[in-house]
N, C-alpha and C positions, 0 to 999 in steps of 0.2 A: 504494500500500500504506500502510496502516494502522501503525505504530511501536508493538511491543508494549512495557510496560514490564520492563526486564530481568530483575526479580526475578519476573516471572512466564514468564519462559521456556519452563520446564522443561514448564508447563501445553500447550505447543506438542506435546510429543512424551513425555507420560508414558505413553499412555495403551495399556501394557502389561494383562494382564489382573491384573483384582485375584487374589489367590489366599489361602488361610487356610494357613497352618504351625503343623502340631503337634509337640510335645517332649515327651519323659517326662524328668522331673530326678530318675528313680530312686526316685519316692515316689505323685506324681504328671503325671495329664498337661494339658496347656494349648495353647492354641491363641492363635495376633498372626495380624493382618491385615496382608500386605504389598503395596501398589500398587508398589514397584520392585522389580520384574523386568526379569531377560534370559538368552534364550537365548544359549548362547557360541558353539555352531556347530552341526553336525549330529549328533556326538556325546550322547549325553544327559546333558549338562554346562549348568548353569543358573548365576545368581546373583542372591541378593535383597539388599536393602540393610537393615540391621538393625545395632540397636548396644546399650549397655547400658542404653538409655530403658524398653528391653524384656523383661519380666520374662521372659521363652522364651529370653531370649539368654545369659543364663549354663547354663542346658541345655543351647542348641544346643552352645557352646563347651567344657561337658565332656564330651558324650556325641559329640559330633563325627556327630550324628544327628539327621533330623527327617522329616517326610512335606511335600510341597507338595500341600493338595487345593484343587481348585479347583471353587468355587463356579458357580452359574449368576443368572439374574438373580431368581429368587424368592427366593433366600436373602440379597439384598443387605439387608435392615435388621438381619437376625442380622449378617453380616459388620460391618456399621458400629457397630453394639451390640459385638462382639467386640472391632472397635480402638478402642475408647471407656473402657474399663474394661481394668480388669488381674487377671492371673491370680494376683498377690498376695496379692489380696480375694475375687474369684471362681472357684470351678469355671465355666467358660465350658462345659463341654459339658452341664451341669446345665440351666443356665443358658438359655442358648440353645435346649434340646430337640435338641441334635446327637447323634449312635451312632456313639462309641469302636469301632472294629472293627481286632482286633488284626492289625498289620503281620506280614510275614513273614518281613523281614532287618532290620527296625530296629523299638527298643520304641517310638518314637511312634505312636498310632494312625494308622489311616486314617480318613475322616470320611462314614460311611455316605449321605447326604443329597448329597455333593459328584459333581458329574458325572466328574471324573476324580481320579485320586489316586496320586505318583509318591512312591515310598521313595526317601532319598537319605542318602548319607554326606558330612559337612564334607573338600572336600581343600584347601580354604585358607581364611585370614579376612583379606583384607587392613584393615588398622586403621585405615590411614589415611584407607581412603574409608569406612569401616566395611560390606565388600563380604563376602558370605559365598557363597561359590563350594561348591558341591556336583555331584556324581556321583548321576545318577540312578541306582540299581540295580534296582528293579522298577516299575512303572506297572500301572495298572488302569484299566478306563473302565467306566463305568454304560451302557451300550448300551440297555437297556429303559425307560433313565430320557426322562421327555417330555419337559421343555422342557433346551434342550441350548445354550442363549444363554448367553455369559458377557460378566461385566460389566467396564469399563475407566473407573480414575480418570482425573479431567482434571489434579485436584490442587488444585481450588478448588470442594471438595464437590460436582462434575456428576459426573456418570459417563455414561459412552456405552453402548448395550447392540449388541452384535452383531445385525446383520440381513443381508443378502441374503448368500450365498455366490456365490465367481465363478471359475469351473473355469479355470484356465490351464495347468494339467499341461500339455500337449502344447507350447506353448513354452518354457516352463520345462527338460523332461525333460535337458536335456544341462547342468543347473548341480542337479539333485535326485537326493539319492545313492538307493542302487535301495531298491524295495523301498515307498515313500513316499506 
């Protein structure tokens, strides 16, 4: 084995799906790009990693609300365009050609173009990692939508794209809660 450099670790196991979060700060709405994601268990409980670098993030932390949509792979240079720029300067849904489509338990929109799209409520921020843990409350998915690949940073501007599917259900079934 090869000896990676330690400051590129993380490049070993980021590669969560990227996803876009939108916020309304009461006035207006905005949209960050975030590559650190994780699901917390089987519940629809997630968290992203996000901090004050981020102009959505004094949103997320007053309105205690935001959407996670996730993108698929044709929309990757909008998504890179998105975490490139900030919403201090820009309308990003303008901007990009994305459709605001209004949520239905939280003001962030949903993002019309994005293959799925999950409402969620802030139920902690830990500071110190700067972790924002949320409560999914509704989900949607584009089912008629064609291409259905979503994209994962490496963390050193690659990104992977989803390909083959690989059914394991049937060994799986006695650790996958029902329903699944």
């Amino acid at each position: 084995m090869r000896r990676v450099n330690l400051s590129k670790a993380f490049t070993l196991m980021e590669s969560g799906p990227v996803v876009l979060v939108t916020t309304h700060d009461g006035k207006k709405n905005n949209i960050m790009t975030i590559s650190w994601t994780m699901v917390t268990d089987f519940s629809p409980m997630f968290a992203i990693t996000t901090g004050k670098w981020n102009h959505s993030f004094a949103a997320l932390r007053k309105n205690r609300e935001c959407v996670i949509a996730i993108p698929t792979v044709d929309l990757l240079d909008k998504v890179i365009g998105i975490g490139t720029c900030t919403g201090a300067d820009v309308d990003k849904f303008s901007k990009f050609k994305l459709t605001p489509v209004q949520a239905e338990l939280v003001s962030a929109p949903l993002i019309k173009e994005c293959l799925a799209n999950i409402e969620c409520k802030v139920i902690d921020i830990v500071k110190k990692h700067n972790i924002v843990v949320l409560q999914g409350i509704s989900a949607y998915i584009d089912t008629a939508r064609k291409e259905k690949r979503v994209v994962h940073a490496i963390g050193d501007g690659t990104f992977i794209v989803d390909g083959r599917k690989i059914d394991r259900k049937k060994m799986m079934a006695s650790k996958l809660p029902s329903g699944v």
